[in-house]
C-alpha positions as CSV (number, residue, x, y, z in Angstrom):
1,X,19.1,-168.0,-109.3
2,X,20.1,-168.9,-113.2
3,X,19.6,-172.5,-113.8
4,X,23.3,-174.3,-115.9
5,X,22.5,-175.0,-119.0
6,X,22.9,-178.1,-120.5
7,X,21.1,-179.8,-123.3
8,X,20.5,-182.8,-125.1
9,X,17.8,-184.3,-127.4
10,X,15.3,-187.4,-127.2
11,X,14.9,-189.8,-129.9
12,X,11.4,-190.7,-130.3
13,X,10.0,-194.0,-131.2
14,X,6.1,-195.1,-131.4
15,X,3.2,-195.1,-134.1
16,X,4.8,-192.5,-136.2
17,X,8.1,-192.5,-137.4
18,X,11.4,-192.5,-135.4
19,X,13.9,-189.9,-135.1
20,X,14.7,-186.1,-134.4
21,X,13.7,-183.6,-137.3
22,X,15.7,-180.4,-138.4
23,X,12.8,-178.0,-139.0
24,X,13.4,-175.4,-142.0
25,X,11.4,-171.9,-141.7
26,X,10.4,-172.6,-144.9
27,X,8.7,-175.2,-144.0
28,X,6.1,-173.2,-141.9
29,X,2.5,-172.7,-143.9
30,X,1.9,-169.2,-143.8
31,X,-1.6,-169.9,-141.3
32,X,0.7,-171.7,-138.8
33,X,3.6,-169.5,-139.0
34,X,0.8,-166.3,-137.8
35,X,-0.5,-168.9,-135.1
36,X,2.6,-169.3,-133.7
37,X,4.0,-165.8,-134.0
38,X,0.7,-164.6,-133.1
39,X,1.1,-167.1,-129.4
40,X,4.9,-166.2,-128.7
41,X,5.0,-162.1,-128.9
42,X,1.3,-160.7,-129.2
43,X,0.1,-158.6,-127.1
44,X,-3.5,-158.4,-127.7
45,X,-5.6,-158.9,-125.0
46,X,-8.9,-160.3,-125.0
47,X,-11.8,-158.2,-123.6
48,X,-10.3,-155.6,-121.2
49,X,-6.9,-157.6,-121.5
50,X,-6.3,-161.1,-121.8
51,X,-3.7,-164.0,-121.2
52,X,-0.4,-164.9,-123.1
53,X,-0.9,-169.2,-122.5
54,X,-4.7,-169.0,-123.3
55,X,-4.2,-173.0,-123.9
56,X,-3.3,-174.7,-127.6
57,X,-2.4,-173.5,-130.6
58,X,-5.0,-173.4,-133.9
59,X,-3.7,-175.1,-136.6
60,X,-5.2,-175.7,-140.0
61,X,-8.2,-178.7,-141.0
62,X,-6.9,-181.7,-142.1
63,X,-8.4,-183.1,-144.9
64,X,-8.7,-186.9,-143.2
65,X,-7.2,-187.9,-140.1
66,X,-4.5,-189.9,-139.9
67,X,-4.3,-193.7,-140.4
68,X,-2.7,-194.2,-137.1
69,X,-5.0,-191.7,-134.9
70,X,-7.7,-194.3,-134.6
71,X,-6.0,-196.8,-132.4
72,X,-4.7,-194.6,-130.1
73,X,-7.8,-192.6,-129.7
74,X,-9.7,-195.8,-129.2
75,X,-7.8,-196.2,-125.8
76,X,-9.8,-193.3,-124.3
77,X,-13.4,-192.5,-123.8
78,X,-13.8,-189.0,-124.5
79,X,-16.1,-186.9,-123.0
80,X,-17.1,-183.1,-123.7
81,X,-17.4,-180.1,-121.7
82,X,-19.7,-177.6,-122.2
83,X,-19.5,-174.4,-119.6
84,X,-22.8,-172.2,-119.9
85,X,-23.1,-169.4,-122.8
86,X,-19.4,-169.8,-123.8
87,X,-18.4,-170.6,-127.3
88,X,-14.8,-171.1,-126.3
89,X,-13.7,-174.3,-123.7
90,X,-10.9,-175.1,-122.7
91,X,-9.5,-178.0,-119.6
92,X,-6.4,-177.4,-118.7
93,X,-5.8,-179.5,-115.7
94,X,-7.0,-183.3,-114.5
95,X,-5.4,-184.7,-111.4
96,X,-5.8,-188.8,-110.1
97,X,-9.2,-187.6,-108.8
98,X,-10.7,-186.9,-112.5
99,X,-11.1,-183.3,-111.1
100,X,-10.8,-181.9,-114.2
101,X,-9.8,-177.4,-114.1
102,X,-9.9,-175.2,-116.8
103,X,-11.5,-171.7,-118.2
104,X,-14.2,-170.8,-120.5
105,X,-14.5,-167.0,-122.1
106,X,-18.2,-165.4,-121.8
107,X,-20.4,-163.7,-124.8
108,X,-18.3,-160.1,-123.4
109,X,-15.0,-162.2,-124.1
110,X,-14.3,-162.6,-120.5
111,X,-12.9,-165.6,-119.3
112,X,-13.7,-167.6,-116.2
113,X,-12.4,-170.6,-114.2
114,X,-14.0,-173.9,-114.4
115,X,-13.9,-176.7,-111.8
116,X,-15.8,-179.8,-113.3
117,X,-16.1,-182.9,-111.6
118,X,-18.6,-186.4,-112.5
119,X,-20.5,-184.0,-115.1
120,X,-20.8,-181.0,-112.4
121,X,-19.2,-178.0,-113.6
122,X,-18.6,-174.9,-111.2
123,X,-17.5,-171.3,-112.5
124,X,-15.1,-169.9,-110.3
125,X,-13.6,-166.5,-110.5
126,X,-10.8,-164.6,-108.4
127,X,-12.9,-162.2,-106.3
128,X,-12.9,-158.8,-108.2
129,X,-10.9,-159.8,-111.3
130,X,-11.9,-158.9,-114.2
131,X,-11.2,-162.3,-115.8
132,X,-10.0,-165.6,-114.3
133,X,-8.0,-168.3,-115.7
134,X,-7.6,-172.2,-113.7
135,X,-4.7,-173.6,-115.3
136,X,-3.4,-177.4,-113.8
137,X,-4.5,-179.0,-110.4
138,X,-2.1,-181.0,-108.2
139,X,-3.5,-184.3,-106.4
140,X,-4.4,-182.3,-103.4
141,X,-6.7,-180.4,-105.4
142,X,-4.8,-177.0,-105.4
143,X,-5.0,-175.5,-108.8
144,X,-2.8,-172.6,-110.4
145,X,-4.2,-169.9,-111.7
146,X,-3.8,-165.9,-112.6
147,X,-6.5,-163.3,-113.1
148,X,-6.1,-159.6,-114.2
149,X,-7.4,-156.9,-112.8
150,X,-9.3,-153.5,-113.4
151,X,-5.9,-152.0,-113.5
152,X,-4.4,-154.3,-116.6
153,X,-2.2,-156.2,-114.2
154,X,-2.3,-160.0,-113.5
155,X,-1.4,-161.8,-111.0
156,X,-0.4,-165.8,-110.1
157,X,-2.5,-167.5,-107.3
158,X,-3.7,-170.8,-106.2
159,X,-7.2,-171.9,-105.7
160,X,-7.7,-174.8,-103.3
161,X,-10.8,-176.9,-104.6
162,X,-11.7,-178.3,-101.5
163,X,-11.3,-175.2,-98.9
164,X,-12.4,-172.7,-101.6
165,X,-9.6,-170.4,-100.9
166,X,-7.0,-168.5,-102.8
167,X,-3.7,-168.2,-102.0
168,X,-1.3,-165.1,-104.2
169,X,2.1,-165.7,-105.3
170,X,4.0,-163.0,-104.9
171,X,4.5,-160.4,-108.2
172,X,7.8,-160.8,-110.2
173,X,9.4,-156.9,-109.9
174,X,9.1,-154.9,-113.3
175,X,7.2,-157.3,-114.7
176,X,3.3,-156.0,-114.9
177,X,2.0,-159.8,-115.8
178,X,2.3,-162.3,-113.5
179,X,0.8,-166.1,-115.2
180,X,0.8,-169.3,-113.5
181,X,0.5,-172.7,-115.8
182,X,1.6,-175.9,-113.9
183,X,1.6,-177.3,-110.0
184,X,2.7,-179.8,-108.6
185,X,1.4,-181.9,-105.1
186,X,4.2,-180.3,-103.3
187,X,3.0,-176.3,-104.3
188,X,6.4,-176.0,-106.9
189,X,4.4,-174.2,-109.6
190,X,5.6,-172.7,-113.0
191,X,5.0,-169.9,-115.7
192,X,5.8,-167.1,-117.0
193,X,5.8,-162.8,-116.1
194,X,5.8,-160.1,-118.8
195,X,6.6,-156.7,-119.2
196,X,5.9,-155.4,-122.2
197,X,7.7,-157.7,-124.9
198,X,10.1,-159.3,-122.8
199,X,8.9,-161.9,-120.1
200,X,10.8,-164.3,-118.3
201,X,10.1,-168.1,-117.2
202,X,9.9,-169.1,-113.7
203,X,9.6,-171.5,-111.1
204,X,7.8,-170.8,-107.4
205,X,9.9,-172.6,-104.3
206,X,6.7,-173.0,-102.2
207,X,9.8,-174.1,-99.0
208,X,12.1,-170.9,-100.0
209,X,8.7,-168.4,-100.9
210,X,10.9,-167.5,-104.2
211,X,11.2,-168.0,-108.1
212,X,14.6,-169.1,-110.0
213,X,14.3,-168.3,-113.1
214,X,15.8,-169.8,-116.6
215,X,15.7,-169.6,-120.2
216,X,15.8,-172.5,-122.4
217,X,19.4,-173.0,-124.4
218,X,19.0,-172.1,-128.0
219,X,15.9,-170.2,-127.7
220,X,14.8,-166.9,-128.7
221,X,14.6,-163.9,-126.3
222,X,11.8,-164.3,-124.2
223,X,10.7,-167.4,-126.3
224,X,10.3,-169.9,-123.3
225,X,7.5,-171.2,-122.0
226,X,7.3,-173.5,-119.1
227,X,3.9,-175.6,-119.1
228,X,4.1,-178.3,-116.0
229,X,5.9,-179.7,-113.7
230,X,5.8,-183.2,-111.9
231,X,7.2,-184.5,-108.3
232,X,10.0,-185.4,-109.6
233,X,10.7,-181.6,-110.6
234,X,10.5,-182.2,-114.1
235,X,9.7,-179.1,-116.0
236,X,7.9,-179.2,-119.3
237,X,6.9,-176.5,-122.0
238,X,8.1,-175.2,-124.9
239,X,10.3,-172.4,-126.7
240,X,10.4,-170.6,-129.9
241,X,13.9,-170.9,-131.8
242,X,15.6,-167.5,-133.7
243,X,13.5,-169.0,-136.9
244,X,10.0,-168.8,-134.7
245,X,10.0,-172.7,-135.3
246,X,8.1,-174.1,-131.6
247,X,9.7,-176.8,-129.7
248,X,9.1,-178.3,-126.9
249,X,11.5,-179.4,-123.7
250,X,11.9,-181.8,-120.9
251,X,14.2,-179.6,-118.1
252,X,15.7,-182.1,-115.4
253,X,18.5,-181.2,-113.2
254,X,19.4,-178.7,-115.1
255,X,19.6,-181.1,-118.1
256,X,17.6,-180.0,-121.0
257,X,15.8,-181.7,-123.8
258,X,14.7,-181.0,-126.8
259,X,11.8,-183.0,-128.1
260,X,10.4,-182.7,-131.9
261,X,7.6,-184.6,-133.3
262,X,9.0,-187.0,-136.4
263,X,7.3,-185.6,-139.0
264,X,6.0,-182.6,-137.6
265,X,6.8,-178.5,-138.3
266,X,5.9,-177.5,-134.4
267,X,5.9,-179.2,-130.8
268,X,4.3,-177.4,-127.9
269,X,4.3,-179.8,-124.2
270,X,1.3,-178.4,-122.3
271,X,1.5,-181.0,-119.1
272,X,3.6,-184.0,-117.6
273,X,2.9,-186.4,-114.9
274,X,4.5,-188.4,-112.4
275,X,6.0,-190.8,-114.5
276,X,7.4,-188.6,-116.8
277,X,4.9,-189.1,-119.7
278,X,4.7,-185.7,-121.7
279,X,1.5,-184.6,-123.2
280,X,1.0,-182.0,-125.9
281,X,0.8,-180.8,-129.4
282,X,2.2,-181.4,-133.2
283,X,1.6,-179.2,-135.9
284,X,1.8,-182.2,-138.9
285,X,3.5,-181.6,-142.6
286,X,-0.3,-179.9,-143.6
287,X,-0.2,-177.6,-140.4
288,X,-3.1,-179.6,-139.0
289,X,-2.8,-179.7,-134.6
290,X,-2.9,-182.9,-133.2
291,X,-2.7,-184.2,-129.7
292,X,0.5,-186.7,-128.6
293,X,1.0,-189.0,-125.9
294,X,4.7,-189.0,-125.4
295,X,6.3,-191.8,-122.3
296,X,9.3,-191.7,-120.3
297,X,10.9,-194.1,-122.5
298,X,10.5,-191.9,-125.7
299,X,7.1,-193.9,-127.2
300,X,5.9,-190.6,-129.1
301,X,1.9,-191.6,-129.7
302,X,-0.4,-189.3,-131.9
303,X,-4.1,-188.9,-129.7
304,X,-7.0,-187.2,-131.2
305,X,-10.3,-187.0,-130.6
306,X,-12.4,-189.2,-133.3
307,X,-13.0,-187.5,-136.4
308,X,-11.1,-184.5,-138.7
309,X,-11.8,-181.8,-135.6
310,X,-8.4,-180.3,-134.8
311,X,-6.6,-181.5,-131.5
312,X,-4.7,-180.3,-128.4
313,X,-3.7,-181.9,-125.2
314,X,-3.2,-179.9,-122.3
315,X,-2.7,-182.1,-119.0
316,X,-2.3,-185.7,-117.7
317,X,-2.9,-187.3,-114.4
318,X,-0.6,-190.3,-113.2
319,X,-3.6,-192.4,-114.1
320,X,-2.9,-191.6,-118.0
321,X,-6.3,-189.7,-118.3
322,X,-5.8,-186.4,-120.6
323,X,-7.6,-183.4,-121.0
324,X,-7.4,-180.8,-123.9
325,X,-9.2,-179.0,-126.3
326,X,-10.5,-179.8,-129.8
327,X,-11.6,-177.6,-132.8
328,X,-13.7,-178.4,-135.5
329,X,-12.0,-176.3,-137.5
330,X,-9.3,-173.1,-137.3
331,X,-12.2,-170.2,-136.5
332,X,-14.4,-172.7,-135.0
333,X,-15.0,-172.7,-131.2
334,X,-12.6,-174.3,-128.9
335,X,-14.4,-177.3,-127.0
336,X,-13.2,-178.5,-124.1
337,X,-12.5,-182.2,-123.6
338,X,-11.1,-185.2,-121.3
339,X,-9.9,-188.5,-122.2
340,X,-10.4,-191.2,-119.3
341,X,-8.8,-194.8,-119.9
342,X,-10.3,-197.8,-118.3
């Protein structure tokens, strides 16, 4: 099934300033323009292969944080997570539980699922993968996930926190790489299969047992990415435009919209929640990544962790705790982290 197409875009309003940007190419510094590039058509694989959505995008340092980071940071207490022998962190999923998912990559470049819970972390891997990747968790504890195996073929599952058990979506035909990103409570799930250079965005009917599939108006060939989606069957991600300029969208109803950070050269939505709050990253005017906070009612709010270390957000539970990733600088080794409100 082909999704109609319709689209229309969201004024933003908040602690930065108001209004929808028209982003030039030219615009791109050369560091971010490789990042992006590099995320939307690579195919290099980490270790024996790798994943296409291995989390948020590097950016450049910023040489201060900006003035209005602080207050918004200040509504969280942020906590680290550290998985053992990994230089590279990354949570990807929270639900209303604080049961916080995610995947770490070994010294051999391998990456493993995480399931961390009240300072407990867990390593769990799909039996006989060769690397495992826990993406978002619903509020039943089900997370999405994909793994790739010893014959360079991956594959979109569920893990069920509390039961311990996986469940496997089935493969997409022709396509070789299967990658699930978000779930919601009911098991509707979204992401992305690839074959080759071309790859095509999907979403799992858990009543049906079967995918529709869509492609986001005005993007490139095979430059959409779904991310999340919520109860309500919002759908959020991003796309790549014919310039390679990122994006990000809300899909409801077949209604599209197109969301741009004021000031900012790149947009990627990594998770939404119940109430439709959208949480992701900007790539600023310096090409520095920070996290965002962005509400139903179009409040676009910048959130980074304290300090000059680079920022993504990856998830949000209905409780308006995040969780994300955070860089002290470009090469520097991802750390994964959660932001809890009170």
């Amino acid at each position: 099934m082909i999704r109609t197409k319709i689209t229309r875009t969201l004024t933003l309003t908040g602690l930065v300033t108001v209004g929808k940007l028209s982003h030039s190419y030219r615009s791109l510094l050369p560091v971010l323009a490789l990042c992006l590039a590099t995320a939307a058509w690579s195919q290099t694989r980490l270790g024996l292969k790798g994943p296409h959505r291995a989390g948020t995008i590097r950016g450049v340092i910023p040489s201060t944080q900006p003035a209005e980071d602080a207050p918004a940071s200040a509504r969280y207490r942020f906590i680290t997570i550290g998985a053992p022998a990994s230089g590279n962190t990354q949570a990807a999923g929270i639900n209303n539980a604080r049961l916080v998912t995610g995947f770490y990559e070994d010294a051999s470049s391998n990456h493993h699922g995480f399931v961390w819970q009240a300072g407990t972390l867990q390593t769990v891997d799909y039996p006989g993968a060769v690397y495992t990747l826990l993406l978002a968790v619903n509020n039943q504890g089900v997370a999405i996930s994909f793994y790739g195996d010893a014959d360079n073929t991956e594959h979109a599952v569920m893990y069920s926190v509390p039961g311990g058990t996986w469940t496997a979506l089935p493969d997409i035909p022709g396509y070789s790489e299967n990658e699930g990103y978000g779930i919601n409570d009911a098991g509707f799930a979204v992401g992305n299969a690839y074959q080759g250079n071309a790859s095509v965005a999907w979403i799992w009917n858990p009543n049906t047992l079967s995918y529709s599939f869509f492609a986001v108006p005005g993007a490139a060939q095979y430059g959409t990415q779904p991310n999340a989606i919520n109860d309500k069957g919002q759908v959020a991600g991003y796309f790549y435009d014919a310039s390679g300029v990122e994006h990000s969208f809300l899909e409801e109803a077949s209604t599209y919209t197109t969301i741009d950070a004021p000031g900012g050269i790149g947009t990627g939505a990594f998770g939404i929640n119940n109430s439709g709050t959208i949480v992701g990253q900007w790539f600023d005017a310096a090409g520095a990544s920070q996290g965002f906070v962005l509400t139903s009612g179009g409040l676009f709010t910048t959130v980074d962790y304290p300090g000059p270390e680079l920022t993504g957000l990856d998830n949000i539970n209905d409780r308006g705790d995040i969780s994300g990733t955070l860089w002290q600088n470009p090469s520097g080794a991802e750390v994964a982290i959660i932001g809890l409100r009170p």
